[in-house]
KOLGU-152985 format. One line per 5 residues: number of its first residue (from 0); their letters; for each residue x, y, z of C-alpha. Coordinates in pm, 1 decimal. Layout:
residues N
NUM	A	X/Y/Z; ...;
end
This chain:
residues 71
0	XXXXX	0.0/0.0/0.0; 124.0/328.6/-78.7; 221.4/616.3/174.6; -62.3/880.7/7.2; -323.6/610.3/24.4;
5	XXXXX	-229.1/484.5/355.3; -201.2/887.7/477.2; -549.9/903.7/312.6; -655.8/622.9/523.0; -514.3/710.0/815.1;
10	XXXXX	-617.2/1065.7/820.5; -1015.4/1031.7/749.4; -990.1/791.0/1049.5; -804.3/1030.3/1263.4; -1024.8/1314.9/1188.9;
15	XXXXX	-1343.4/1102.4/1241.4; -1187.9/1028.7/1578.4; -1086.9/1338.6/1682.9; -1430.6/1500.6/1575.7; -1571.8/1238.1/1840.2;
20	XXXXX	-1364.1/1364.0/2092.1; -1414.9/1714.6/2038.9; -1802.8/1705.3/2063.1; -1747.2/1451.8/2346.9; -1574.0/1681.0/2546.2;
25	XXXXX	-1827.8/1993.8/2410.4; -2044.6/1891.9/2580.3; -1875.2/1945.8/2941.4; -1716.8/2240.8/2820.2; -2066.1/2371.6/2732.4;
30	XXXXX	-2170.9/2359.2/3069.8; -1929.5/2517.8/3281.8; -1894.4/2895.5/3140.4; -1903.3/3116.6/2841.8; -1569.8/3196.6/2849.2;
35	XXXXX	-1454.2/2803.4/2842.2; -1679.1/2786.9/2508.9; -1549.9/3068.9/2374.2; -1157.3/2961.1/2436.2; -1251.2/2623.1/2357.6;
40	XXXXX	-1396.4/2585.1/2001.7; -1121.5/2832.1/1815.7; -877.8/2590.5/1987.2; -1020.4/2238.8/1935.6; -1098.4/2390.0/1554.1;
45	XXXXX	-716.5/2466.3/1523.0; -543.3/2188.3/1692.3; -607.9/1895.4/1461.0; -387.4/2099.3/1181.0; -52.2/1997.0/1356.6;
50	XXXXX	-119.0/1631.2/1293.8; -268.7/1657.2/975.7; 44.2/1810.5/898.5; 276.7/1590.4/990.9; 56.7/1320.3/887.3;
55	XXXXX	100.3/1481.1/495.7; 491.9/1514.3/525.0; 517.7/1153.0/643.7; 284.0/1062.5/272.6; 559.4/1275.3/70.6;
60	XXXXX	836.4/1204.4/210.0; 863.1/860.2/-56.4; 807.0/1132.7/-337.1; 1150.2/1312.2/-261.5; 927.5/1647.0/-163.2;
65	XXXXX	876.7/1762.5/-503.1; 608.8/2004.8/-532.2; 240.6/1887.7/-637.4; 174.2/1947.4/-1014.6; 45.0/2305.7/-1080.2;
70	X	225.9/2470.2/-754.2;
end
């Protein structure tokens, strides 16, 4: 199987997960004060860009890094 399609993979799983998690833990957040919401959702929205990342590097890193076609 190939890094992209493995990344692919990997990453729609990862995201599902993480969306989980995020409205799991919402829900408490919710709950407690304004201010937690407020600090909460720009952060959870945010956070799951560092792995995603990563997650793309690690998929093009078999391609020598060359650019994508068009860019």
């Amino acid at each position: 199987m190939s890094r992209p399609l493995l990344a692919s993979l990997i990453g729609i799983a990862g995201f599902i997960a993480y969306v989980v998690v995020v409205v799991t833990l919402a829900d408490h957040i919710i709950g407690l004060h304004w201010i937690a919401g407020v600090l909460y959702f720009p952060v959870a929205g945010f956070v799951w860009v560092f792995p995603a990342a990563r997650l793309i590097r690690w998929a093009r890193a078999d391609q020598g890094g060359r650019p994508a076609a068009g860019g």
